[in-house]
MIDOSE-1310 file (N, C-alpha, C; in nm, 2 decimals, decimal comma, always signed):
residues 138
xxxx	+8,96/+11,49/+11,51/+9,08/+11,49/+11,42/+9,13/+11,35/+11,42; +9,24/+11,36/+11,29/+9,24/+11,15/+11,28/+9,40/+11,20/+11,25; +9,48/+11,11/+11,33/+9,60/+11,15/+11,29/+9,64/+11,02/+11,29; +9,77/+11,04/+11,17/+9,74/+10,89/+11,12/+10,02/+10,93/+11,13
xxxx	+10,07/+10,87/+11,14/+10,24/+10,81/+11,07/+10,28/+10,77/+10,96; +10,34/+10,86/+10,91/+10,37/+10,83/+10,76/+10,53/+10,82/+10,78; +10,55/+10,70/+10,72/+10,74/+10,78/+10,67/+10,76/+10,80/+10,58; +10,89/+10,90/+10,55/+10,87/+10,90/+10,38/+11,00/+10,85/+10,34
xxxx	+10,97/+10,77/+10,23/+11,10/+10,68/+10,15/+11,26/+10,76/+10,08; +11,33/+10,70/+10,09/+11,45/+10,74/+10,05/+11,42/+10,82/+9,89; +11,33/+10,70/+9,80/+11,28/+10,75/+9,68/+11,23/+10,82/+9,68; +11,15/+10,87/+9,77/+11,05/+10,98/+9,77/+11,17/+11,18/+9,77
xxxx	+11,25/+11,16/+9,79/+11,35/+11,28/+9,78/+11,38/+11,27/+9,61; +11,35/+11,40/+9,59/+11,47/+11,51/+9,47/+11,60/+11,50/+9,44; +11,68/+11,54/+9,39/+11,75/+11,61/+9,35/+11,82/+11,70/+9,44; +11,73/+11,78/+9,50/+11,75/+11,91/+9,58/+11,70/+11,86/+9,73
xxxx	+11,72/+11,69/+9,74/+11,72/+11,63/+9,86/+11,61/+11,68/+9,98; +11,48/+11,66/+9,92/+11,36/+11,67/+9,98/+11,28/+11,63/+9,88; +11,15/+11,57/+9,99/+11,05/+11,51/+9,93/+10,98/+11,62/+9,81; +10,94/+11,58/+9,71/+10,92/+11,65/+9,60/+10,74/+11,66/+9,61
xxxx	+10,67/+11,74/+9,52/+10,53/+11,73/+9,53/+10,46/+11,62/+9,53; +10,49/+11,57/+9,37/+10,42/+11,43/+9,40/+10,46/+11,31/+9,49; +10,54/+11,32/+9,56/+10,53/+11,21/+9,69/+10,50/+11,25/+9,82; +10,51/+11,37/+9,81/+10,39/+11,42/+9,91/+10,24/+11,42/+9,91
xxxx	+10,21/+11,45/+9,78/+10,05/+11,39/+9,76/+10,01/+11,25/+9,82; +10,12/+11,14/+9,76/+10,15/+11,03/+9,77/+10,13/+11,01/+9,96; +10,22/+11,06/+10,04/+10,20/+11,06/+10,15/+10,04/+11,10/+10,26; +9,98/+11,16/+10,19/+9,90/+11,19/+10,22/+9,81/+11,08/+10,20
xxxx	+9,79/+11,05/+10,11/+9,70/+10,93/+10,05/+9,70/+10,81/+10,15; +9,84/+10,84/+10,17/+9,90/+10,68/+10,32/+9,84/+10,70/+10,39; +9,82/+10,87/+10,44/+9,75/+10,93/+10,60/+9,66/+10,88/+10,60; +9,56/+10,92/+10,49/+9,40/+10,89/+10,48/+9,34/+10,75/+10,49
xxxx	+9,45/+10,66/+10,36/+9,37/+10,53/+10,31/+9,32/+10,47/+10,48; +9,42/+10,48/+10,56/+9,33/+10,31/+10,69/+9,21/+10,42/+10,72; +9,20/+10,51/+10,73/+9,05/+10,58/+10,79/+8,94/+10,58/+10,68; +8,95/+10,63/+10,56/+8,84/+10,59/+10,49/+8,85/+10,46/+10,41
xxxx	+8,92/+10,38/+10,42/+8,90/+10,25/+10,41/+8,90/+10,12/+10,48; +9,00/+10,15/+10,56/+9,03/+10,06/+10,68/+8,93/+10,08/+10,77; +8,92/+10,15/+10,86/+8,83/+10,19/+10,93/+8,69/+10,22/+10,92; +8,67/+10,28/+10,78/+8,54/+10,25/+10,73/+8,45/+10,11/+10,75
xxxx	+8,57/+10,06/+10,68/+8,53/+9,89/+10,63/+8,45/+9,85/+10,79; +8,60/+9,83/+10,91/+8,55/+9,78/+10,99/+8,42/+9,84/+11,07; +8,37/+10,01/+11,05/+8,23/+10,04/+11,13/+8,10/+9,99/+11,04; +8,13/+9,88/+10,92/+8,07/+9,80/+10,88/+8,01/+9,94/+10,73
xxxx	+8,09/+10,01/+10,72/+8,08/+10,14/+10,59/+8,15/+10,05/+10,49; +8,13/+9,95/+10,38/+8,19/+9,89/+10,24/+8,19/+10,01/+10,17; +8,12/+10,11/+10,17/+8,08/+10,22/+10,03/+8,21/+10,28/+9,99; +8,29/+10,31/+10,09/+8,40/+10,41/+10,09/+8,48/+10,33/+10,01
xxxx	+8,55/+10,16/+10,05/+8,67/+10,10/+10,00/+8,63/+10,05/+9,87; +8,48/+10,12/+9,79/+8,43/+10,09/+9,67/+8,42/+10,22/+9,58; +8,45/+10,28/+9,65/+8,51/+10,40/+9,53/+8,50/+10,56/+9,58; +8,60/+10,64/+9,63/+8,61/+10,73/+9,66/+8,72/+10,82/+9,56
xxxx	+8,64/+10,95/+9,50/+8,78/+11,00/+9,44/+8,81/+11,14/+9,49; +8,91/+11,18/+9,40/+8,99/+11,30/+9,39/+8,96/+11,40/+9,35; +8,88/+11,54/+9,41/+8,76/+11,63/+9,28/+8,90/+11,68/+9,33; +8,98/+11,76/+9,41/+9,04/+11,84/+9,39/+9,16/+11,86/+9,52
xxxx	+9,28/+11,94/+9,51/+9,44/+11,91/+9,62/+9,47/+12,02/+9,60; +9,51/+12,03/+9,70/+9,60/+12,17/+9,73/+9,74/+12,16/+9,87; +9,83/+12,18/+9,85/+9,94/+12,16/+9,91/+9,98/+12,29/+9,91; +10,04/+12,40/+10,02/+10,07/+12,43/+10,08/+10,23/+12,40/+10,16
xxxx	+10,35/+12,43/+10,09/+10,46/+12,37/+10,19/+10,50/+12,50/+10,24; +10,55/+12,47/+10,40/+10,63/+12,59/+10,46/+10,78/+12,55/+10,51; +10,79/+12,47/+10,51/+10,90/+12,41/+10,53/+10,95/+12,27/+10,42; +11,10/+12,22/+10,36/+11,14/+12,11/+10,34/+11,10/+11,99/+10,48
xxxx	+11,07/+11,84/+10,36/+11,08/+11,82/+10,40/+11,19/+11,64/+10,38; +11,24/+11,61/+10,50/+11,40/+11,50/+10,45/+11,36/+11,40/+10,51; +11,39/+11,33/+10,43/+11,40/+11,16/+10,47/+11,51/+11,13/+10,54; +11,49/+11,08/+10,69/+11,60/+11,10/+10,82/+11,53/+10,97/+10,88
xxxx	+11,45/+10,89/+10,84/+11,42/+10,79/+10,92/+11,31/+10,81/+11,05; +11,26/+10,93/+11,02/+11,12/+11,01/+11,11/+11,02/+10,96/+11,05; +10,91/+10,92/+11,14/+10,80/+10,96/+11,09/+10,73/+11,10/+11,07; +10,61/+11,12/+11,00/+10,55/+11,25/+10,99/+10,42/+11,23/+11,04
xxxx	+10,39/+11,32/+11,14/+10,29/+11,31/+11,19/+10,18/+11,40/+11,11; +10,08/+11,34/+11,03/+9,94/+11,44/+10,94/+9,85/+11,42/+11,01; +9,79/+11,54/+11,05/+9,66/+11,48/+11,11/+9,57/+11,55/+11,01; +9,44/+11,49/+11,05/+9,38/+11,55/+10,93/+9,18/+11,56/+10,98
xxxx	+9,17/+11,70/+10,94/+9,06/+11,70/+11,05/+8,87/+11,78/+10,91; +8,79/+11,74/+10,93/+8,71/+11,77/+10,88/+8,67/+11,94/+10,84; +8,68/+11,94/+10,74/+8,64/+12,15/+10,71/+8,52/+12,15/+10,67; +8,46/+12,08/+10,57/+8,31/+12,07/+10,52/+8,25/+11,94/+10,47
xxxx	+8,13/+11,91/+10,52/+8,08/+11,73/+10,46/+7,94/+11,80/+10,38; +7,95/+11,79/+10,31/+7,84/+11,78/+10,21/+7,76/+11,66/+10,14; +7,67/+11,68/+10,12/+7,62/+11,53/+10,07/+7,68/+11,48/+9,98; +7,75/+11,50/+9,89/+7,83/+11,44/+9,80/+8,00/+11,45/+9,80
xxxx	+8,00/+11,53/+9,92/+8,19/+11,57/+9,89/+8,19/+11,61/+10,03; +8,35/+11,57/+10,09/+8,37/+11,61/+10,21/+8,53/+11,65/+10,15; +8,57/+11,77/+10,27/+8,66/+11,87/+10,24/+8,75/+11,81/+10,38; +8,87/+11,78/+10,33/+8,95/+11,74/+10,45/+9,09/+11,86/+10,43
xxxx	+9,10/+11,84/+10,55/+9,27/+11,96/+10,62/+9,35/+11,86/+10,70; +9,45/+11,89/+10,62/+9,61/+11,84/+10,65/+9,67/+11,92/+10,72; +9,75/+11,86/+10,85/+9,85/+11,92/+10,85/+9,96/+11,85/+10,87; +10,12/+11,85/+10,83/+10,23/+11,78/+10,81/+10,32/+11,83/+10,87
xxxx	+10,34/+11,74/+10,99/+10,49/+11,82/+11,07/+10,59/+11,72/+11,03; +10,72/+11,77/+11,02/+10,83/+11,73/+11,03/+10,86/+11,59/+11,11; +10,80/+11,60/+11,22/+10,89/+11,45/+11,28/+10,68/+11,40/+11,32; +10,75/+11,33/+11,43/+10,60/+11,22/+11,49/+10,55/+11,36/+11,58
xxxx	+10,60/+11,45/+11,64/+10,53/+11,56/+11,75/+10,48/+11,68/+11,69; +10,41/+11,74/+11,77/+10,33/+11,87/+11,74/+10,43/+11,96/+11,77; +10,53/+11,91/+11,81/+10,65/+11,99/+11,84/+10,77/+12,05/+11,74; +10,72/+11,97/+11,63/+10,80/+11,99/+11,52/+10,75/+12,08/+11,41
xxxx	+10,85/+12,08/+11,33/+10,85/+12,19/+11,24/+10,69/+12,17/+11,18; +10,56/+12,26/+11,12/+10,50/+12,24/+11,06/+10,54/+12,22/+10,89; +10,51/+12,12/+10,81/+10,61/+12,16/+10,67/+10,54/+12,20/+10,60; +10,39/+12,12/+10,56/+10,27/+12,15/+10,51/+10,14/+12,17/+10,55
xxxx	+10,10/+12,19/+10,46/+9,94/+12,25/+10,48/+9,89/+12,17/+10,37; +9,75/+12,12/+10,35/+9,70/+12,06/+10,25/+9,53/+12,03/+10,24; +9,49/+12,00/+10,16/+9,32/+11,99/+10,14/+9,31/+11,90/+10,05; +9,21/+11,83/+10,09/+9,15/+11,75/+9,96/+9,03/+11,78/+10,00
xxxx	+8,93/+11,76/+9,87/+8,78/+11,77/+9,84/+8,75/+11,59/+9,76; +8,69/+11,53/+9,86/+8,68/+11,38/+9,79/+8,55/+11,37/+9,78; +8,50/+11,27/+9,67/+8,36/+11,27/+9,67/+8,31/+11,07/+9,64; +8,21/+11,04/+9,69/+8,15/+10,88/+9,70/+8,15/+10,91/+9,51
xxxx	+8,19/+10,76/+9,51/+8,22/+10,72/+9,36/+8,15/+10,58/+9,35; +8,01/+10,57/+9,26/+7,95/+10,43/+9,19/+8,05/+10,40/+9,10; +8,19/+10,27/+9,12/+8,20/+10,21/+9,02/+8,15/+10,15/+8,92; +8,03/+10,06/+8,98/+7,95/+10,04/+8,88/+7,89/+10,07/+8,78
xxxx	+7,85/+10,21/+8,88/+7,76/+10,31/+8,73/+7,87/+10,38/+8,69; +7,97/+10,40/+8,72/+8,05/+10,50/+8,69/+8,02/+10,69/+8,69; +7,95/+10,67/+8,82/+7,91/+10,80/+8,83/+7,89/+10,86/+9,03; +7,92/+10,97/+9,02/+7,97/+11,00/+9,19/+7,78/+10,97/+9,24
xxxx	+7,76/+10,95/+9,38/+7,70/+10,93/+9,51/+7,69/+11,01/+9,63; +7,56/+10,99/+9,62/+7,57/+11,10/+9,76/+7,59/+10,98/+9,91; +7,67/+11,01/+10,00/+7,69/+11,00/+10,11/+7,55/+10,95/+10,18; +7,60/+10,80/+10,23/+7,49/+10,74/+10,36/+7,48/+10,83/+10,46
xxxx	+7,37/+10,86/+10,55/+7,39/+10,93/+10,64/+7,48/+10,83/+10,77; +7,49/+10,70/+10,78/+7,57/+10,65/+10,82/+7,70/+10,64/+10,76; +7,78/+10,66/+10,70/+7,90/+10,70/+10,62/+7,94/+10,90/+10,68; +7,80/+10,93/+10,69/+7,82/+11,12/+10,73/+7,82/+11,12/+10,90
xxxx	+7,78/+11,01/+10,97/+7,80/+10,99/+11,12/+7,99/+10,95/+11,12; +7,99/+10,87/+11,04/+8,12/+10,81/+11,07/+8,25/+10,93/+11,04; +8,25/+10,96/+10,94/+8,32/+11,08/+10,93/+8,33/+11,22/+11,01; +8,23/+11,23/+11,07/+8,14/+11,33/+11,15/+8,25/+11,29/+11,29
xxxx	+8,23/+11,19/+11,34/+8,30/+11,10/+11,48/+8,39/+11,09/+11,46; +8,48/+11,11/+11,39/+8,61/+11,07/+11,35/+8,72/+11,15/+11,28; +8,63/+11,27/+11,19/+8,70/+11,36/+11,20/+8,70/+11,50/+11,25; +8,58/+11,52/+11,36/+8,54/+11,68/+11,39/+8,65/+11,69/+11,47
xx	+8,64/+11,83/+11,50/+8,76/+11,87/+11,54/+8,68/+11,91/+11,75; +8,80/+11,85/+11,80/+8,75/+11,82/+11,96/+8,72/+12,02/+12,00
């Protein structure tokens, strides 16, 4: 599992004074980027910070959540790696602990993207080690 600190911005609240959908997506995106990019990069994986997208999201909220100057702790742990798409699980607690409120729930299905060709890629099996190490669940 990869658990990554997010905070969420004052802007990122409604109206109805909680973080709204789309800056929760947004949040998540924060969780992910340093592991498949940052940390890709550095296990010497370029492929990922060259194009990974979005086939599909799902959010799940059970709780609000407020901008109080907390971090949120998402960790986010592998559900299925397929040669061309890996299925990742969110989960979003309220402050930095496992002790806190759970708020969300969430999934993404992302898949290797050729900018060049402008057409998706199947997964290095070094790119499927690294993911593999980094996100199975202990």
């Amino acid at each position: 599992m990869y658990v990554a600190m997010v905070r969420p911005r004052w802007s990122d609240m409604d109206s109805f004074g909680h973080v709204n959908h789309a800056r929760m997506v947004t949040l998540l995106e924060e969780a992910r980027i340093p592991l498949v990019f940052t940390d890709a990069v550095k296990a010497g994986l370029p492929g990922f910070a060259a194009g990974m997208v979005v086939v599909k999201l799902s959010v799940h909220y059970r709780a609000p959540v407020v901008v109080n100057s907390t971090d949120l702790r998402v960790e986010i742990s592998l559900r299925d790696l397929k040669f061309a798409s890996i299925t990742l699980d969110y989960t979003v607690y309220s402050g930095s602990s496992t002790e806190d409120t759970i708020a969300a729930v969430a999934d993404t299905v992302l898949a290797p993207y050729d900018v060049s060709t402008g057409r998706p890629r199947r997964f290095t099996d070094e790119e499927r080690e690294f993911l593999k190490d980094r996100l199975a669940d202990d």
